[in-house]
C-alpha positions in Angstrom: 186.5 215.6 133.8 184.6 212.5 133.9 184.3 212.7 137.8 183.4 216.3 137.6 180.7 215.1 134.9 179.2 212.3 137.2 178.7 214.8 140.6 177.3 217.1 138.5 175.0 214.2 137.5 174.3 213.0 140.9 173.4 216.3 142.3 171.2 217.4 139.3 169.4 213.8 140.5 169.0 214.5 144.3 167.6 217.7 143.5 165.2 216.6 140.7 163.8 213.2 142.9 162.6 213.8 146.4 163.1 210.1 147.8 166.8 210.4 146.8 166.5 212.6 149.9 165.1 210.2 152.3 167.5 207.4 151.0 170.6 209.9 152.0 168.9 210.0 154.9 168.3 206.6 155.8 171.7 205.9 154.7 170.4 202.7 152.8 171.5 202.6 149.5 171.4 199.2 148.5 167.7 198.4 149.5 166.0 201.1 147.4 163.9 199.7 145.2 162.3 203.2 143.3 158.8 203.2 145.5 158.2 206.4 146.2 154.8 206.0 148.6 155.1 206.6 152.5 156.6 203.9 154.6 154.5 201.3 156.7 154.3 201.8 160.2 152.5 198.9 162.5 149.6 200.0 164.3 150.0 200.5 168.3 148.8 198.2 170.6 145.8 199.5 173.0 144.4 197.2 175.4 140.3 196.4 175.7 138.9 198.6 178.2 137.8 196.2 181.3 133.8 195.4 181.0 131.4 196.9 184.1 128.2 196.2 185.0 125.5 199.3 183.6 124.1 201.0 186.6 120.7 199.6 188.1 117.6 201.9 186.2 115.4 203.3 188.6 111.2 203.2 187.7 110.4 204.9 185.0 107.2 207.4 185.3 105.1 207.1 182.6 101.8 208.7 181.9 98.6 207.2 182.9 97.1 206.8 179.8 94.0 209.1 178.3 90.6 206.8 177.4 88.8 208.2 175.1 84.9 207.3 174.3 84.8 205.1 171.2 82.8 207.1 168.3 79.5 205.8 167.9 78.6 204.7 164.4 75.8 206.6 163.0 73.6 205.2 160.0 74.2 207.0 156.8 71.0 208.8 155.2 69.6 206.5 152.8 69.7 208.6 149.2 65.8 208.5 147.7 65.5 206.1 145.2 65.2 207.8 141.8 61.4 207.8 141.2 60.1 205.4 138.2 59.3 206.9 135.0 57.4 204.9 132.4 59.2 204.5 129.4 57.4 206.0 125.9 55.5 203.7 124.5 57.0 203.2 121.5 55.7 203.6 117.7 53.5 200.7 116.7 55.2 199.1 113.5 53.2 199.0 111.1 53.1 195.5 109.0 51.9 194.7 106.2 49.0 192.0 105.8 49.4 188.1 105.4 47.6 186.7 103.4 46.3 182.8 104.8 47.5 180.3 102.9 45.2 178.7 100.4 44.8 174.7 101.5 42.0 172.4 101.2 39.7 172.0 104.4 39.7 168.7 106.3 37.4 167.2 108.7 38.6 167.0 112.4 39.6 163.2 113.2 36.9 161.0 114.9 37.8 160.7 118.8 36.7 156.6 118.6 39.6 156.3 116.0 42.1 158.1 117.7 41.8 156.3 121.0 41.7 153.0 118.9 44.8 153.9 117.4 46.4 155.4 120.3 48.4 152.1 123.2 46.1 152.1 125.9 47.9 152.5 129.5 49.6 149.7 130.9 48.1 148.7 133.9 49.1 149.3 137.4 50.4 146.7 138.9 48.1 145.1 141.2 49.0 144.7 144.9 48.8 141.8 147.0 47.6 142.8 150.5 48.8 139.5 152.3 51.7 140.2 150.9 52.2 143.2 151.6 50.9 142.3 155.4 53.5 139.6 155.5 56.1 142.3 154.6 55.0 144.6 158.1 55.1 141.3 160.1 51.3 141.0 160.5 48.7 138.1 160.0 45.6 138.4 158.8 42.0 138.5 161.1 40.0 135.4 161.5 38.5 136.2 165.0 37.6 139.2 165.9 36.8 140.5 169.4 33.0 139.9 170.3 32.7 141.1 174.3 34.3 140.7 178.0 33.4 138.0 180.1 33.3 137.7 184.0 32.7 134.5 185.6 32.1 134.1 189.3 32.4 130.6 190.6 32.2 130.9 194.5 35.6 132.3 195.3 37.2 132.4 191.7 36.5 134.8 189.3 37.9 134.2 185.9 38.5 137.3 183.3 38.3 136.5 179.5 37.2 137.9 176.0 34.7 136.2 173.7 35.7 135.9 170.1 33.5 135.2 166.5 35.5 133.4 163.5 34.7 135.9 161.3 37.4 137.4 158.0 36.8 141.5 157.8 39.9 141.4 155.9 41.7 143.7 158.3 45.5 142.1 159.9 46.6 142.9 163.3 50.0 142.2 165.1 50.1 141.5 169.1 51.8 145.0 170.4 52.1 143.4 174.2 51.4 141.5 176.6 50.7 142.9 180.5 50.3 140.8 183.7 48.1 142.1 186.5 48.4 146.1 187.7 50.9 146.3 185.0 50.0 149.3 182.9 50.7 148.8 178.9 50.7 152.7 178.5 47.4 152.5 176.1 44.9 151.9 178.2 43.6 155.7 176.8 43.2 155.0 173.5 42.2 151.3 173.6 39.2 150.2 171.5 37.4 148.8 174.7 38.3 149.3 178.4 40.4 147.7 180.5 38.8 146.7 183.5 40.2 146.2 187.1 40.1 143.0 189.7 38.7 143.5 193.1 42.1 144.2 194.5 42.0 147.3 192.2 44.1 146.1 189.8 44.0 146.1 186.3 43.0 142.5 184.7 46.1 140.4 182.6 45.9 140.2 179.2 47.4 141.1 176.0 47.1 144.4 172.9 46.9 143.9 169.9 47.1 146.6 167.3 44.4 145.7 164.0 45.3 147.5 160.3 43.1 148.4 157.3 44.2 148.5 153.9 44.1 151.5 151.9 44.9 149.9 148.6 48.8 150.6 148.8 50.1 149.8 152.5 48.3 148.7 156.2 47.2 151.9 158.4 46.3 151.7 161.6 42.8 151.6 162.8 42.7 150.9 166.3 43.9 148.9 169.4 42.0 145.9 171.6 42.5 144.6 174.3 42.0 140.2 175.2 41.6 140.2 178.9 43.2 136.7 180.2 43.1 136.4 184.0 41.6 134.8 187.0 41.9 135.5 190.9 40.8 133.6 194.4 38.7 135.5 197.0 38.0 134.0 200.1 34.1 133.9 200.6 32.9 135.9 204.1 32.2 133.9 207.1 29.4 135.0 208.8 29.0 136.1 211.7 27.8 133.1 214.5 24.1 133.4 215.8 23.1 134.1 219.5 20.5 131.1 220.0 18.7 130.7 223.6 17.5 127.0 224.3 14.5 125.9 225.6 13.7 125.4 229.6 14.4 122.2 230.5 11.2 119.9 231.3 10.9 117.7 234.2 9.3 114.1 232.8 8.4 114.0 236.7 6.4 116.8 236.6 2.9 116.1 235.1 1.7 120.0 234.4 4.8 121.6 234.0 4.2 125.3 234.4 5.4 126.0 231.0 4.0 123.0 229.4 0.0 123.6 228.6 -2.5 120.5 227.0 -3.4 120.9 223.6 -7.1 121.2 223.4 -8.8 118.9 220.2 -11.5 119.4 218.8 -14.9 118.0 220.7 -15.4 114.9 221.0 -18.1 113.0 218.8 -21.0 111.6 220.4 -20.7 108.0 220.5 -23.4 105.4 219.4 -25.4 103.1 221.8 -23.6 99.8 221.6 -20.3 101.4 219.9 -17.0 101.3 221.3 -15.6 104.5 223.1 -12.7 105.7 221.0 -9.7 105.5 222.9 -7.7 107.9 223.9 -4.1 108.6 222.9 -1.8 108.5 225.4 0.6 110.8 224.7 -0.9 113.3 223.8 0.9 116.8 221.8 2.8 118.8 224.4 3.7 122.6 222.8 6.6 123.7 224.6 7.0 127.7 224.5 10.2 128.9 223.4 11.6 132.5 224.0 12.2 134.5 220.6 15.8 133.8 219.0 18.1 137.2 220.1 20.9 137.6 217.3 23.4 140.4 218.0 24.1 142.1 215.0 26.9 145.0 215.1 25.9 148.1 213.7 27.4 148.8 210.0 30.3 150.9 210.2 30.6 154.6 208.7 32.3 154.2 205.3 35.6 155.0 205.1 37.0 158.4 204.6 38.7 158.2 201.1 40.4 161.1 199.1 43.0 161.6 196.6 45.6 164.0 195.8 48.1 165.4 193.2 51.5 165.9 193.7 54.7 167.6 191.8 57.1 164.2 192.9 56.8 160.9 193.2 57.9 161.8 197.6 56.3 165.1 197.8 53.4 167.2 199.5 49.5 167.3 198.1 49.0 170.7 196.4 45.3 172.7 195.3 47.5 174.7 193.1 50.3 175.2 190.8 52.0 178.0 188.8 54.0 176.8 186.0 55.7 178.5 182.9 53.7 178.3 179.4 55.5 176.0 177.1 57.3 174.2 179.9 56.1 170.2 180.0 55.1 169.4 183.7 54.8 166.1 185.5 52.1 165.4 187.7 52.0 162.0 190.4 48.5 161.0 192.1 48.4 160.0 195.9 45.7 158.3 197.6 44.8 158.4 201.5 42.2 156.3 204.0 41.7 157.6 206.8 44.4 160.0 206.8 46.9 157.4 205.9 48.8 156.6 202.8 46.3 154.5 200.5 47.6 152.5 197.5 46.4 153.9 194.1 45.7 151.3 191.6 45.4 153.3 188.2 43.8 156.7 187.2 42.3 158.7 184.8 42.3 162.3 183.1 38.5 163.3 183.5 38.8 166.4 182.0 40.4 169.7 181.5 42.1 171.8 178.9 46.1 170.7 178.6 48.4 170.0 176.0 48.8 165.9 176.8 52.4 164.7 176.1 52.0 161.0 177.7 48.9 158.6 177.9 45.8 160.1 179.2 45.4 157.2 182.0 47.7 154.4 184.0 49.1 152.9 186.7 49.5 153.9 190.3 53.0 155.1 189.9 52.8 156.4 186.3 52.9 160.3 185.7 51.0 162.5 184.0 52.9 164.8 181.7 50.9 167.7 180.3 51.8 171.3 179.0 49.9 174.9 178.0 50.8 177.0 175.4 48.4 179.9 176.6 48.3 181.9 178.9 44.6 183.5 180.4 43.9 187.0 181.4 43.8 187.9 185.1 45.8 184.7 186.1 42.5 182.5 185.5 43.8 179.4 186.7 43.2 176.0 184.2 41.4 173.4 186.9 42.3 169.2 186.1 40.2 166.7 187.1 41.6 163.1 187.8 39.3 159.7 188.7 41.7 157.6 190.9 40.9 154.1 191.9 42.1 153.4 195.7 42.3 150.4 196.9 40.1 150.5 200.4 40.9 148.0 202.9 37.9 145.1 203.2 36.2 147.1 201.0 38.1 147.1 197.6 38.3 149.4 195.4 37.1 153.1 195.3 36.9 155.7 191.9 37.7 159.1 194.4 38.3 162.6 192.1 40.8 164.8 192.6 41.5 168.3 191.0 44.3 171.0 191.3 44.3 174.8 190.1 47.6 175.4 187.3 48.0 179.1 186.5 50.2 179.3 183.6 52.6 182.6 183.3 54.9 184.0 180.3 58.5 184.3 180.9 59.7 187.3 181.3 60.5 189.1 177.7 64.3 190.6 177.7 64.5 193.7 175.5 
Protein backbone atom coordinates (compact mmCIF):
# COMPACT_ATOMS: atom_id res chain seq x y z
CA UNK A 1 0.00 0.00 0.00
CA UNK A 2 2.63 2.36 0.80
CA UNK A 3 4.27 1.97 -2.68
CA UNK A 4 0.89 2.26 -4.33
CA UNK A 5 0.53 5.57 -2.07
CA UNK A 6 3.90 7.15 -3.25
CA UNK A 7 3.21 6.57 -7.44
CA UNK A 8 0.11 7.89 -6.88
CA UNK A 9 1.99 10.77 -5.31
CA UNK A 10 4.61 11.13 -7.89
CA UNK A 11 2.26 11.06 -10.79
CA UNK A 12 -0.29 13.57 -9.15
CA UNK A 13 3.26 15.74 -9.09
CA UNK A 14 4.36 15.31 -12.74
CA UNK A 15 1.11 16.27 -13.77
CA UNK A 16 0.58 19.30 -11.47
CA UNK A 17 4.45 20.83 -12.25
CA UNK A 18 5.43 21.30 -15.81
CA UNK A 19 9.39 21.27 -15.30
CA UNK A 20 8.97 17.84 -13.66
CA UNK A 21 8.43 17.12 -17.40
CA UNK A 22 11.52 18.57 -18.76
CA UNK A 23 13.61 16.96 -15.80
CA UNK A 24 12.15 13.35 -17.07
CA UNK A 25 13.31 14.44 -20.06
CA UNK A 26 16.66 15.47 -19.50
CA UNK A 27 17.01 12.50 -17.41
CA UNK A 28 18.84 14.69 -14.69
CA UNK A 29 17.49 14.23 -11.48
CA UNK A 30 20.01 15.11 -9.22
CA UNK A 31 20.88 18.68 -10.61
CA UNK A 32 17.39 20.17 -10.36
CA UNK A 33 17.40 22.80 -8.32
CA UNK A 34 13.28 24.06 -8.57
CA UNK A 35 14.02 27.05 -11.32
CA UNK A 36 11.54 26.99 -13.46
CA UNK A 37 12.65 29.91 -16.13
CA UNK A 38 14.03 28.86 -19.76
CA UNK A 39 17.47 27.51 -20.06
CA UNK A 40 20.51 29.71 -21.21
CA UNK A 41 21.72 29.20 -24.49
CA UNK A 42 25.19 31.09 -25.68
CA UNK A 43 24.79 33.40 -28.43
CA UNK A 44 26.24 32.22 -31.98
CA UNK A 45 29.31 33.43 -33.28
CA UNK A 46 28.94 35.64 -36.66
CA UNK A 47 31.98 37.01 -38.10
CA UNK A 48 32.53 41.03 -38.98
CA UNK A 49 31.65 41.55 -42.40
CA UNK A 50 35.08 42.56 -44.25
CA UNK A 51 35.34 46.60 -44.61
CA UNK A 52 35.20 48.15 -48.56
CA UNK A 53 36.02 51.21 -49.79
CA UNK A 54 32.35 53.46 -50.56
CA UNK A 55 32.12 54.02 -54.31
CA UNK A 56 33.78 57.35 -55.80
CA UNK A 57 30.64 60.19 -55.85
CA UNK A 58 30.34 61.71 -59.07
CA UNK A 59 29.64 65.96 -59.21
CA UNK A 60 26.78 66.81 -57.81
CA UNK A 61 24.42 69.41 -59.92
CA UNK A 62 23.30 72.00 -57.95
CA UNK A 63 21.32 74.97 -58.80
CA UNK A 64 22.82 78.19 -59.79
CA UNK A 65 21.58 80.27 -57.30
CA UNK A 66 18.61 83.09 -57.69
CA UNK A 67 19.90 86.94 -56.67
CA UNK A 68 17.46 88.83 -55.74
CA UNK A 69 17.59 92.95 -55.60
CA UNK A 70 18.01 93.90 -51.99
CA UNK A 71 14.72 96.04 -50.80
CA UNK A 72 15.40 99.53 -50.69
CA UNK A 73 14.68 101.18 -47.37
CA UNK A 74 12.13 103.79 -47.67
CA UNK A 75 11.81 106.71 -44.94
CA UNK A 76 8.76 106.38 -42.83
CA UNK A 77 6.21 109.35 -42.95
CA UNK A 78 6.93 111.60 -40.27
CA UNK A 79 3.43 111.74 -37.95
CA UNK A 80 2.52 115.72 -37.47
CA UNK A 81 3.43 116.87 -34.38
CA UNK A 82 0.35 117.47 -32.25
CA UNK A 83 -0.28 121.22 -32.60
CA UNK A 84 0.30 123.50 -29.34
CA UNK A 85 -2.52 124.50 -27.32
CA UNK A 86 -2.15 127.21 -24.65
CA UNK A 87 -3.07 126.04 -21.44
CA UNK A 88 -6.12 128.10 -19.50
CA UNK A 89 -4.98 130.56 -17.71
CA UNK A 90 -5.70 129.73 -14.56
CA UNK A 91 -7.97 131.60 -11.76
CA UNK A 92 -6.13 134.37 -10.12
CA UNK A 93 -6.00 133.60 -6.20
CA UNK A 94 -7.23 136.03 -4.59
CA UNK A 95 -5.08 137.06 -1.23
CA UNK A 96 -5.77 138.83 1.26
CA UNK A 97 -3.86 142.21 2.12
CA UNK A 98 -0.58 142.69 4.22
CA UNK A 99 -0.45 144.97 6.11
CA UNK A 100 3.58 146.76 6.26
CA UNK A 101 4.99 146.33 9.31
CA UNK A 102 5.01 149.25 11.63
CA UNK A 103 9.02 150.24 12.28
CA UNK A 104 10.70 153.39 12.92
CA UNK A 105 12.35 155.14 9.75
CA UNK A 106 16.16 155.44 9.58
CA UNK A 107 18.37 157.53 7.55
CA UNK A 108 20.40 155.80 4.74
CA UNK A 109 24.18 155.34 6.01
CA UNK A 110 26.64 158.11 4.82
CA UNK A 111 28.79 156.63 1.76
CA UNK A 112 32.23 158.49 3.38
CA UNK A 113 31.58 156.17 6.53
CA UNK A 114 30.93 153.08 4.82
CA UNK A 115 34.11 153.15 2.70
CA UNK A 116 35.97 154.19 5.91
CA UNK A 117 34.70 151.31 7.59
CA UNK A 118 34.97 148.97 4.80
CA UNK A 119 39.39 147.15 4.16
CA UNK A 120 40.43 148.97 1.27
CA UNK A 121 41.88 146.52 -1.54
CA UNK A 122 45.14 145.09 -1.16
CA UNK A 123 47.28 146.26 -3.76
CA UNK A 124 48.43 144.60 -6.80
CA UNK A 125 51.57 143.52 -6.64
CA UNK A 126 53.85 145.61 -8.52
CA UNK A 127 55.94 144.26 -11.31
CA UNK A 128 59.56 144.60 -11.90
CA UNK A 129 60.18 144.95 -15.61
CA UNK A 130 63.99 144.10 -15.55
CA UNK A 131 63.01 141.40 -13.94
CA UNK A 132 60.71 140.20 -15.73
CA UNK A 133 63.18 141.04 -18.89
CA UNK A 134 65.77 138.98 -17.24
CA UNK A 135 63.20 136.15 -17.04
CA UNK A 136 62.69 136.12 -21.29
CA UNK A 137 66.57 136.37 -21.63
CA UNK A 138 66.69 139.97 -22.74
CA UNK A 139 68.81 143.10 -21.62
CA UNK A 140 67.74 146.30 -21.41
CA UNK A 141 68.37 149.37 -24.30
CA UNK A 142 71.09 151.77 -23.78
CA UNK A 143 71.97 152.54 -27.55
CA UNK A 144 69.64 152.64 -29.81
CA UNK A 145 69.99 152.58 -33.62
CA UNK A 146 70.68 156.26 -35.06
CA UNK A 147 71.45 155.65 -39.15
CA UNK A 148 73.69 153.47 -41.73
CA UNK A 149 76.93 154.50 -42.61
CA UNK A 150 78.99 154.03 -45.93
CA UNK A 151 82.53 154.94 -46.05
CA UNK A 152 84.56 154.93 -49.27
CA UNK A 153 88.23 155.02 -48.79
CA UNK A 154 89.84 154.53 -52.37
CA UNK A 155 89.25 150.80 -52.84
CA UNK A 156 87.65 149.83 -49.41
CA UNK A 157 84.34 150.50 -48.51
CA UNK A 158 83.40 149.84 -44.99
CA UNK A 159 79.48 149.19 -43.90
CA UNK A 160 78.38 150.13 -40.37
CA UNK A 161 75.46 151.52 -38.10
CA UNK A 162 75.68 154.69 -35.95
CA UNK A 163 74.35 154.42 -32.51
CA UNK A 164 73.08 157.23 -29.64
CA UNK A 165 73.41 156.15 -25.74
CA UNK A 166 70.15 156.87 -25.14
CA UNK A 167 67.57 154.53 -22.24
CA UNK A 168 63.79 154.37 -24.01
CA UNK A 169 63.29 151.77 -21.59
CA UNK A 170 62.51 149.19 -24.22
CA UNK A 171 64.95 145.54 -24.02
CA UNK A 172 65.93 143.73 -27.11
CA UNK A 173 67.67 140.29 -27.50
CA UNK A 174 70.14 139.58 -30.67
CA UNK A 175 67.85 137.09 -32.93
CA UNK A 176 70.97 136.45 -35.44
CA UNK A 177 73.81 137.06 -36.88
CA UNK A 178 74.32 136.77 -41.03
CA UNK A 179 77.55 136.98 -43.02
CA UNK A 180 77.59 138.41 -46.48
CA UNK A 181 74.57 137.19 -49.20
CA UNK A 182 73.42 135.21 -46.39
CA UNK A 183 69.70 135.91 -46.10
CA UNK A 184 68.33 136.02 -42.22
CA UNK A 185 64.75 135.30 -43.56
CA UNK A 186 63.47 139.01 -42.20
CA UNK A 187 64.80 141.18 -44.36
CA UNK A 188 60.67 141.98 -45.14
CA UNK A 189 59.78 143.06 -42.03
CA UNK A 190 62.99 144.66 -40.72
CA UNK A 191 62.66 148.14 -39.18
CA UNK A 192 65.20 149.54 -41.71
CA UNK A 193 66.62 148.03 -44.94
CA UNK A 194 69.21 145.87 -45.57
CA UNK A 195 71.33 147.13 -48.11
CA UNK A 196 73.58 145.18 -50.65
CA UNK A 197 77.60 145.51 -51.56
CA UNK A 198 78.60 146.15 -55.12
CA UNK A 199 78.90 142.43 -55.84
CA UNK A 200 75.12 142.40 -55.21
CA UNK A 201 75.20 140.97 -52.06
CA UNK A 202 73.62 141.68 -49.04
CA UNK A 203 75.97 143.56 -46.32
CA UNK A 204 77.05 141.37 -42.93
CA UNK A 205 75.62 142.13 -39.92
CA UNK A 206 73.51 141.12 -37.12
CA UNK A 207 69.11 141.30 -35.99
CA UNK A 208 68.12 142.09 -33.19
CA UNK A 209 64.55 141.91 -32.05
CA UNK A 210 63.64 145.25 -29.45
CA UNK A 211 60.34 144.65 -26.76
CA UNK A 212 58.01 147.09 -25.09
CA UNK A 213 56.41 146.61 -21.88
CA UNK A 214 52.82 146.53 -21.49
CA UNK A 215 52.74 146.58 -17.73
CA UNK A 216 52.56 142.71 -17.32
CA UNK A 217 55.15 140.96 -19.88
CA UNK A 218 57.65 142.24 -23.00
CA UNK A 219 55.80 142.37 -26.56
CA UNK A 220 57.42 142.66 -29.50
CA UNK A 221 57.75 145.92 -31.35
CA UNK A 222 59.91 145.53 -34.06
CA UNK A 223 63.25 144.13 -35.66
CA UNK A 224 66.74 146.22 -36.68
CA UNK A 225 69.23 145.47 -38.33
CA UNK A 226 73.39 146.67 -37.31
CA UNK A 227 75.09 146.34 -40.63
CA UNK A 228 78.91 145.23 -39.86
CA UNK A 229 81.03 144.75 -43.07
CA UNK A 230 83.66 146.02 -45.28
CA UNK A 231 84.92 144.88 -48.90
CA UNK A 232 88.06 145.69 -51.38
CA UNK A 233 87.45 147.00 -54.95
CA UNK A 234 90.11 147.35 -57.17
CA UNK A 235 90.13 151.06 -58.47
CA UNK A 236 89.89 151.23 -62.66
CA UNK A 237 92.97 151.76 -64.60
CA UNK A 238 92.54 154.02 -67.23
CA UNK A 239 92.92 153.66 -70.33
CA UNK A 240 96.82 154.90 -71.72
CA UNK A 241 96.79 158.20 -73.90
CA UNK A 242 97.86 158.43 -77.63
CA UNK A 243 100.50 161.44 -77.32
CA UNK A 244 102.31 162.62 -80.77
CA UNK A 245 105.83 164.37 -80.02
CA UNK A 246 107.14 167.17 -81.42
CA UNK A 247 109.39 167.36 -84.84
CA UNK A 248 112.69 167.19 -84.04
CA UNK A 249 114.80 170.53 -84.48
CA UNK A 250 118.07 170.76 -86.15
CA UNK A 251 120.44 173.15 -83.79
CA UNK A 252 122.29 173.40 -87.25
CA UNK A 253 119.56 174.84 -88.92
CA UNK A 254 119.24 178.60 -88.06
CA UNK A 255 115.36 179.20 -89.44
CA UNK A 256 114.06 175.96 -89.08
CA UNK A 257 110.90 175.79 -91.16
CA UNK A 258 108.81 175.05 -88.22
CA UNK A 259 110.59 177.21 -85.92
CA UNK A 260 109.40 181.16 -86.43
CA UNK A 261 111.10 184.36 -84.29
CA UNK A 262 109.06 185.76 -81.71
CA UNK A 263 108.44 189.33 -82.58
CA UNK A 264 108.82 191.95 -79.16
CA UNK A 265 107.55 194.72 -78.79
CA UNK A 266 109.36 198.01 -80.65
CA UNK A 267 112.18 198.92 -79.65
CA UNK A 268 112.57 202.29 -77.55
CA UNK A 269 114.27 205.08 -79.06
CA UNK A 270 117.55 205.47 -77.54
CA UNK A 271 119.09 208.75 -76.12
CA UNK A 272 122.11 210.67 -77.57
CA UNK A 273 125.07 209.57 -75.57
CA UNK A 274 123.15 206.35 -74.05
CA UNK A 275 124.15 202.90 -74.44
CA UNK A 276 122.26 200.71 -77.04
CA UNK A 277 120.51 198.01 -75.01
CA UNK A 278 121.85 194.84 -75.88
CA UNK A 279 120.36 192.35 -77.31
CA UNK A 280 119.53 188.84 -75.94
CA UNK A 281 121.00 186.22 -77.46
CA UNK A 282 118.85 183.60 -77.29
CA UNK A 283 116.12 184.77 -78.01
CA UNK A 284 112.22 182.68 -77.39
CA UNK A 285 111.84 180.05 -80.07
CA UNK A 286 107.82 178.70 -80.11
CA UNK A 287 107.92 175.41 -81.46
CA UNK A 288 104.42 174.32 -83.04
CA UNK A 289 103.11 171.18 -81.80
CA UNK A 290 100.33 169.05 -83.55
CA UNK A 291 97.04 168.69 -81.30
CA UNK A 292 97.25 165.67 -78.81
CA UNK A 293 94.88 162.63 -80.67
CA UNK A 294 93.54 160.34 -77.77
CA UNK A 295 91.60 157.19 -78.99
CA UNK A 296 88.74 156.71 -76.96
CA UNK A 297 86.52 153.49 -77.65
CA UNK A 298 82.99 154.13 -77.99
CA UNK A 299 80.83 153.21 -74.78
CA UNK A 300 79.34 149.98 -75.17
CA UNK A 301 75.36 149.23 -75.37
CA UNK A 302 74.29 148.32 -71.83
CA UNK A 303 73.73 144.96 -71.24
CA UNK A 304 70.62 143.07 -72.01
CA UNK A 305 69.37 142.02 -68.40
CA UNK A 306 66.01 140.24 -67.62
CA UNK A 307 64.60 138.05 -65.00
CA UNK A 308 62.38 135.26 -64.72
CA UNK A 309 60.08 133.02 -62.51
CA UNK A 310 60.16 129.52 -62.32
CA UNK A 311 58.09 126.44 -60.63
CA UNK A 312 61.81 124.55 -59.57
CA UNK A 313 64.80 125.44 -58.44
CA UNK A 314 66.18 123.42 -62.40
CA UNK A 315 63.24 124.37 -64.39
CA UNK A 316 61.93 126.47 -67.49
CA UNK A 317 60.83 130.46 -67.26
CA UNK A 318 56.99 130.64 -67.37
CA UNK A 319 54.45 133.98 -68.14
CA UNK A 320 51.77 131.91 -66.57
CA UNK A 321 50.60 129.51 -64.17
CA UNK A 322 47.33 127.66 -63.16
CA UNK A 323 47.24 126.40 -59.79
CA UNK A 324 44.46 125.01 -57.44
CA UNK A 325 42.83 127.59 -54.76
CA UNK A 326 43.90 126.61 -51.36
CA UNK A 327 46.96 124.75 -52.56
CA UNK A 328 50.41 126.62 -51.20
CA UNK A 329 52.75 127.13 -54.30
CA UNK A 330 56.52 127.67 -54.51
CA UNK A 331 57.96 130.08 -56.76
CA UNK A 332 62.15 130.34 -57.60
CA UNK A 333 63.55 133.61 -59.53
CA UNK A 334 66.18 133.28 -62.37
CA UNK A 335 68.19 135.87 -63.80
CA UNK A 336 69.88 136.01 -67.47
CA UNK A 337 72.71 138.51 -69.31
CA UNK A 338 72.78 138.29 -72.43
CA UNK A 339 70.91 135.26 -72.78
CA UNK A 340 72.98 133.42 -70.30
CA UNK A 341 72.38 132.33 -66.84
CA UNK A 342 72.99 135.51 -64.50
CA UNK A 343 73.43 135.15 -60.72
CA UNK A 344 70.55 136.63 -58.65
CA UNK A 345 71.56 138.15 -55.52
CA UNK A 346 68.19 138.65 -53.51
CA UNK A 347 64.62 139.79 -54.48
CA UNK A 348 61.61 141.27 -53.62
CA UNK A 349 57.65 140.88 -53.72
CA UNK A 350 56.61 144.31 -55.41
CA UNK A 351 53.24 143.75 -55.36
CA UNK A 352 50.20 141.64 -56.00
CA UNK A 353 47.38 140.03 -54.29
CA UNK A 354 48.49 136.45 -52.62
CA UNK A 355 48.17 134.81 -49.48
CA UNK A 356 52.14 135.08 -48.29
CA UNK A 357 53.12 131.93 -46.29
CA UNK A 358 57.14 132.66 -46.16
CA UNK A 359 59.09 136.08 -46.05
CA UNK A 360 58.12 138.58 -48.52
CA UNK A 361 61.88 139.05 -49.81
CA UNK A 362 65.51 136.96 -49.77
CA UNK A 363 68.19 135.46 -51.20
CA UNK A 364 69.02 134.29 -54.60
CA UNK A 365 68.08 130.70 -53.93
CA UNK A 366 65.25 131.26 -51.47
CA UNK A 367 61.57 130.58 -52.55
CA UNK A 368 58.64 132.29 -52.56
CA UNK A 369 55.76 130.46 -51.09
CA UNK A 370 52.31 132.10 -51.59
CA UNK A 371 48.65 130.81 -51.85
CA UNK A 372 44.85 132.11 -52.99
CA UNK A 373 41.89 131.35 -51.46
CA UNK A 374 39.65 132.91 -54.29
CA UNK A 375 38.94 132.19 -57.19
CA UNK A 376 37.94 135.20 -60.11
CA UNK A 377 35.29 135.12 -62.63
CA UNK A 378 36.20 134.44 -66.23
CA UNK A 379 39.61 132.90 -65.26
CA UNK A 380 41.02 136.64 -64.58
CA UNK A 381 44.42 135.66 -63.94
CA UNK A 382 46.20 137.36 -60.39
CA UNK A 383 49.63 139.12 -62.10
CA UNK A 384 52.97 139.15 -59.35
CA UNK A 385 55.47 141.43 -59.64
CA UNK A 386 59.05 140.64 -58.36
CA UNK A 387 62.28 143.38 -58.15
CA UNK A 388 65.42 141.07 -58.63
CA UNK A 389 68.85 142.23 -58.16
CA UNK A 390 71.32 140.62 -60.85
CA UNK A 391 74.62 140.74 -60.56
CA UNK A 392 75.99 142.23 -64.16
CA UNK A 393 79.39 141.46 -65.00
CA UNK A 394 81.77 144.87 -64.72
CA UNK A 395 78.89 146.57 -64.05
CA UNK A 396 77.49 145.34 -60.68
CA UNK A 397 74.41 145.06 -59.74
CA UNK A 398 71.03 145.58 -61.54
CA UNK A 399 67.10 145.87 -59.83
CA UNK A 400 65.31 144.02 -63.22
CA UNK A 401 61.25 143.17 -62.58
CA UNK A 402 59.77 140.30 -63.42
CA UNK A 403 56.03 139.23 -63.37
CA UNK A 404 53.98 135.93 -64.19
CA UNK A 405 50.04 135.45 -64.75
CA UNK A 406 48.57 132.63 -61.78
CA UNK A 407 44.94 131.73 -62.64
CA UNK A 408 43.59 130.05 -59.68
CA UNK A 409 40.76 127.13 -60.33
CA UNK A 410 38.32 125.23 -57.82
CA UNK A 411 38.65 121.57 -57.57
CA UNK A 412 36.25 119.76 -58.97
CA UNK A 413 33.08 119.30 -56.44
CA UNK A 414 32.13 115.36 -56.13
CA UNK A 415 28.38 114.91 -55.57
Amino acid sequence: MRRLALAVALAVLFVAHPAAAWWADEGDCCGYDGWDGPVYEAPAWEPEPAWEPEPARGPVWEPEPVYRPELVWEREPLAPAPRYEAPEPAAPVAREPVAPAEREWAAPEPVSERIAREEPPAPAPQVDRWQRAAEQGLHRVDQVHAGDVVERNGPGTTYSSRTERADPGTAARLVTDVAAGVASGLEGVLWNERIVRSDGRYVAGHVYENFVFDGRQWVHDKYVFFQDDSETVPLAVEPPHETVSPPAVDPRDPTPAAATVESGPPAAPVAPGARAPREDPFPPVTVPIAPTVVSVPPPAPPRDARAVVVLAPQADALGRIEVLRGRAVRLWLRAFVDGAPATVAGWRLASGEVSAIGPLSGGGEDPFTGMWEHVRAGAVPFVLSFDVSVVVPVEGTRWVPATIAVVVRAPAIVE
